[in-house]
C-alpha positions in Angstrom: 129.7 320.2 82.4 127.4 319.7 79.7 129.1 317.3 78.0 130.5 315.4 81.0 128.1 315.4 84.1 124.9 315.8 82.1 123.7 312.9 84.6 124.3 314.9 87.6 123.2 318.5 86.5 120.3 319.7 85.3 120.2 322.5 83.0 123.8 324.7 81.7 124.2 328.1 81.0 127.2 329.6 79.7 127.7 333.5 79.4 130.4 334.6 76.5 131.8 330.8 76.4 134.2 330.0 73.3 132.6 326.3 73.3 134.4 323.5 73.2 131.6 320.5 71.5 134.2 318.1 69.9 133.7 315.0 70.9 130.5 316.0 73.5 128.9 313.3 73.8 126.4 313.6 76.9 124.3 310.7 78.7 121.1 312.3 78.2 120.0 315.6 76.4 119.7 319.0 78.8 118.5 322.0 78.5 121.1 324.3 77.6 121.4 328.5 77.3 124.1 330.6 75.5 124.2 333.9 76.6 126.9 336.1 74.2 127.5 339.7 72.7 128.1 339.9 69.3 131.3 342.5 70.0 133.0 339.6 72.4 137.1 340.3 72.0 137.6 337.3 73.7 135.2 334.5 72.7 133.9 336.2 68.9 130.4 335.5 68.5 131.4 334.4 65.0 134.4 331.7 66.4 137.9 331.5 64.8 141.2 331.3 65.9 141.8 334.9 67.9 140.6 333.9 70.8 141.5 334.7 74.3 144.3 337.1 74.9 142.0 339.8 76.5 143.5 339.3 80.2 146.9 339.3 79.5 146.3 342.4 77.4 145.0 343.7 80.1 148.2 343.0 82.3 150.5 344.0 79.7 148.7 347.5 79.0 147.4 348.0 82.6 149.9 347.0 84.4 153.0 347.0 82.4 153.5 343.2 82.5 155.7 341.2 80.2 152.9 338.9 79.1 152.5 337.2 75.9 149.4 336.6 75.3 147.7 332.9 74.6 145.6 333.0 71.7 143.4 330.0 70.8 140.5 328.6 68.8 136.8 329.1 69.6 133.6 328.1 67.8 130.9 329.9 66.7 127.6 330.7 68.9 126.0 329.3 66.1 128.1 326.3 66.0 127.3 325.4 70.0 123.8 325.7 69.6 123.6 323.8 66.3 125.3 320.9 68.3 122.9 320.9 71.0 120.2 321.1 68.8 121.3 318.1 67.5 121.9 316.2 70.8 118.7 317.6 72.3 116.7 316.7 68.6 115.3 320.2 68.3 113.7 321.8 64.8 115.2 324.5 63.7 112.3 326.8 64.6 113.0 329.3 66.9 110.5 331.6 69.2 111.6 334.7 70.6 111.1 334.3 74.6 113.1 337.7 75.3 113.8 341.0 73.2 114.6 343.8 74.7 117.1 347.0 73.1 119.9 344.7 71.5 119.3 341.8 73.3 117.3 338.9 71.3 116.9 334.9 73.3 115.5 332.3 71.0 113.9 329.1 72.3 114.3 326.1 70.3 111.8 324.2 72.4 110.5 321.7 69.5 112.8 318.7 70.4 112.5 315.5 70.4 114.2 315.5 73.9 112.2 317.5 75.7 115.5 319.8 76.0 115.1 323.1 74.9 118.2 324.9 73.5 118.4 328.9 73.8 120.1 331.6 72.5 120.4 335.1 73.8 122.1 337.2 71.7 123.0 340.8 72.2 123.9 342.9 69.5 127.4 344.8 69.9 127.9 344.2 73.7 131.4 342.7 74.4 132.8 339.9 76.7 131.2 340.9 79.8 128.3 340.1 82.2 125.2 341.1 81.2 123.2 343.3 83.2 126.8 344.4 85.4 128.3 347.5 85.1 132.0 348.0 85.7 132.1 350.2 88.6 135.9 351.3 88.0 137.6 354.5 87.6 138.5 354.7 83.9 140.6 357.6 84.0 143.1 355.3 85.7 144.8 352.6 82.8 144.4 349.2 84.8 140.4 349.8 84.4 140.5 351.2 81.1 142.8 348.6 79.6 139.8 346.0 81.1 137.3 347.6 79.1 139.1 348.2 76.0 140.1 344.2 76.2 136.5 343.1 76.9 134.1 345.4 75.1 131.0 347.2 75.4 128.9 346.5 78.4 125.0 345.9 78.2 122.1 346.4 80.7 119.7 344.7 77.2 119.6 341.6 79.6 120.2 340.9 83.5 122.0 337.6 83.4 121.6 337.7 87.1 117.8 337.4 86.2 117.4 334.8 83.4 119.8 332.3 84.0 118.1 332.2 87.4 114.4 331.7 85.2 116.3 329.5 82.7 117.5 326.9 85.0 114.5 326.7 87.7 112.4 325.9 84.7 114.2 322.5 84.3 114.8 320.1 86.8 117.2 317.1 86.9 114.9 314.2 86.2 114.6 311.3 88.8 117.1 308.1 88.4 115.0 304.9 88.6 116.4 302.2 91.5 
């Protein structure tokens, strides 16, 4: 959305994306947020080529499926925000705007743009949604093989709650006749 609508959205936030930046080119510089645990088994914080796989894992040892599972490349959280930092024009100075147990957000709000990037990391939770629980009965292996696919949950950061603050804090800005 980012890359392709940035005239018709205002702000993005992605939760435990694997990023996909080649060849983004938006219209305008947006504010963007990246929301991601450091223990993701599906998107690694750190990128690389193991990507994926977690769902059909989770068929395959849940529910017995014959499922191969799809593997791809990802890129690094540090990667995404380095390339909106560059499309937005901000410094790399950083100020922390949210800490909390293991979870850590980073403004880069010096830009040239206007455009903040942030970065919310949380330390050792896994591909899941912040600040959700998985109410599921893990004695029984459908559940159990979810959460050994996706990882550690985290209640560091509501995403429910600061996506919500992220985006109201940036509007789309008015298209001149």
């Amino acid at each position: 959305l980012a890359c392709e609508l940035s005239d018709r959205i205002a702000a993005i936030s992605s939760v435990s994306g694997p990023g996909y930046t080649e060849g983004c080119a938006p219209t305008r510089p947006l504010p963007v947020q990246l929301i991601h645990g450091t223990a993701d088994r599906c998107a690694p914080y750190q990128g690389g080529s193991e990507c994926g796989g977690c769902f059909q894992r989770v068929l395959r040892e849940g529910l017995g499926l014959d499922v191969e599972e799809v593997r791809f490349s990802c890129q690094a959280v540090a990667e995404q925000a380095a390339h909106y930092r560059r499309v937005n024009g901000c410094s790399e100075q950083a100020e922390v705007v949210y800490e909390h147990g293991a979870a850590r957000c980073l403004a880069y709000d010096r830009c040239s743009s206007g455009q903040p990037v942030e970065v919310c990391s949380i330390e050792g939770a896994g591909h899941v949604w912040p600040g959700r629980r998985i109410d599921c009965d893990r004695e029984r292996r459908a559940c159990r093989a979810y959460v050994d696919a996706v990882g550690p949950e985290t209640d560091d950061l509501d995403a429910n709650r600061e996506i919500p603050r992220f985006l109201a804090a940036h509007a789309l800005p008015h298209r001149r006749a």
